[in-house]
C-alpha positions in Angstrom: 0.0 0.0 0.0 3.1 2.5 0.7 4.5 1.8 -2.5 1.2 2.6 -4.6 0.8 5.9 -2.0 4.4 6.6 -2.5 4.0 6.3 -6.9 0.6 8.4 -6.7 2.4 11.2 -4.9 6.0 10.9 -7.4 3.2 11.0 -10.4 0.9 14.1 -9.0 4.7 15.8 -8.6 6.3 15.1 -11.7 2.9 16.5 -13.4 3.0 19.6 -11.4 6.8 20.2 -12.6 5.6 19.6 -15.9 3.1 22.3 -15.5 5.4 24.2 -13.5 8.1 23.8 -16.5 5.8 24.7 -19.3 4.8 28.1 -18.0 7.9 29.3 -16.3 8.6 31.7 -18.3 5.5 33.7 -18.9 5.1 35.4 -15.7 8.9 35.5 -15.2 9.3 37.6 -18.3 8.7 40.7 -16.5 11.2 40.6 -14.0 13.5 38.9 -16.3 13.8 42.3 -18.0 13.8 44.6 -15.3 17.0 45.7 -13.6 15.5 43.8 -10.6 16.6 40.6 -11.8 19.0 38.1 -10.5 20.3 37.3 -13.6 20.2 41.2 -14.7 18.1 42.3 -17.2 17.6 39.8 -20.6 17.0 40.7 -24.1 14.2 39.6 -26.0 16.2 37.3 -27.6 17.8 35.9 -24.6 14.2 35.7 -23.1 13.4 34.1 -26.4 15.9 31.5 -26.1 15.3 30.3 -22.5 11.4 30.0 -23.8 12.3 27.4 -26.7 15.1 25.9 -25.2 12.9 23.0 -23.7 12.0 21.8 -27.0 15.5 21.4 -27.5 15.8 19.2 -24.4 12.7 17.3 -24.6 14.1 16.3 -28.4 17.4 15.1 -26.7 15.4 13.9 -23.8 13.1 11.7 -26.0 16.3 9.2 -27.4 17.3 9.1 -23.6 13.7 8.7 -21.8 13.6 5.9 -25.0 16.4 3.5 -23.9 15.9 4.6 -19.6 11.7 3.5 -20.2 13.5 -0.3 -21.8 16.2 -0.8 -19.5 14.5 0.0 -15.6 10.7 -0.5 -16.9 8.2 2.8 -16.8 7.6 2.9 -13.0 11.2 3.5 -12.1 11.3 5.9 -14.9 8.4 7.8 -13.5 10.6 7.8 -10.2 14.1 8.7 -12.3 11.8 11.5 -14.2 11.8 13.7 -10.7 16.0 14.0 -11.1 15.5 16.4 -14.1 12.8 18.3 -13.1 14.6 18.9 -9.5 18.0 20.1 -10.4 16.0 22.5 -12.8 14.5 23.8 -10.1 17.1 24.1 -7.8 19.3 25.5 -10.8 16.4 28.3 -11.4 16.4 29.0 -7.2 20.1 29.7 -7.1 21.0 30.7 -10.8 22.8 33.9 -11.1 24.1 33.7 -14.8 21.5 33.4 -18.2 23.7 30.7 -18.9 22.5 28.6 -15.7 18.9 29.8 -16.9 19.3 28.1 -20.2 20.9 25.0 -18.7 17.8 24.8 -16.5 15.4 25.3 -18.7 17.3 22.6 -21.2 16.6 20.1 -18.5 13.2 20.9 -17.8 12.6 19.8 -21.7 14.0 16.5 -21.0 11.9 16.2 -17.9 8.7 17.3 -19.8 9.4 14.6 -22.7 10.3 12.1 -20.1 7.1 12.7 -18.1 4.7 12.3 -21.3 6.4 9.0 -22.9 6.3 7.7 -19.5 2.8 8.5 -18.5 0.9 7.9 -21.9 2.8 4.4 -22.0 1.4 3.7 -18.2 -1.8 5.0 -18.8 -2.2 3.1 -22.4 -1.5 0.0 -20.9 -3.5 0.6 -17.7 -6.8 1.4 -20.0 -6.2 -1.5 -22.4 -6.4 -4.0 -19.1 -9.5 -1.6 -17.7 -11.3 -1.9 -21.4 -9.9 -5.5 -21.5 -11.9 -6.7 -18.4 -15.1 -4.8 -19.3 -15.5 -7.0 -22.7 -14.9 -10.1 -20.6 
């Protein structure tokens, strides 16, 4: 019963760091460009570039999430899916460079593709059994 508690909770987490991750930058635009910023003020392009760098990730993350999902099966790589999305945020709570922003915001891409493949797989297989047993 602790394990299926302790999977619920890692799944409801990695969901709201995917969340987290795909919105981050919207309401952090505006202090990104102020002089108020721990980073110091972006350009737009540099703001640009911290927006679309996730895709970038989550296309690298997809050929690593790939072999990861084979080798330790999806539940431990629902578990090993809360790594990225933690040293993003801790890079984001601490970063004082744009560099460290981009770096942060490159891992939360692999976390988001990481997060999908894993959860669409689990949640495929889990309604083919559910629809499985309701023909039977």
């Amino acid at each position: 019963c602790i394990h299926q508690f302790a999977a619920g909770i890692t799944v409801c987490f990695v969901n709201l760091f995917y969340g987290i991750s795909g919105s981050w930058t919207s309401p952090f635009q505006s202090l990104l460009r102020s002089n108020d910023s721990p980073v110091g003020p972006l350009t737009e392009s540099q703001i640009s570039w911290i927006g679309s760098v996730p895709a970038l990730g989550a296309m690298t993350g997809a050929l690593f999430w790939h072999n990861v999902i084979d080798k330790v099966g999806r539940k431990n790589t629902v578990l090993l899916n809360m790594v990225p999305f933690f040293v993003c945020n801790l890079i984001l709570c601490i970063s004082t460079s744009y560099i460290f922003l981009f770096i942060a915001r490159f891992l939360s891409g692999i976390g988001i593709v990481g997060s999908r493949l894993t959860e669409t797989t689990l949640t495929y297989r889990q309604y083919n059994s559910f629809s499985t047993h309701l023909t039977e």
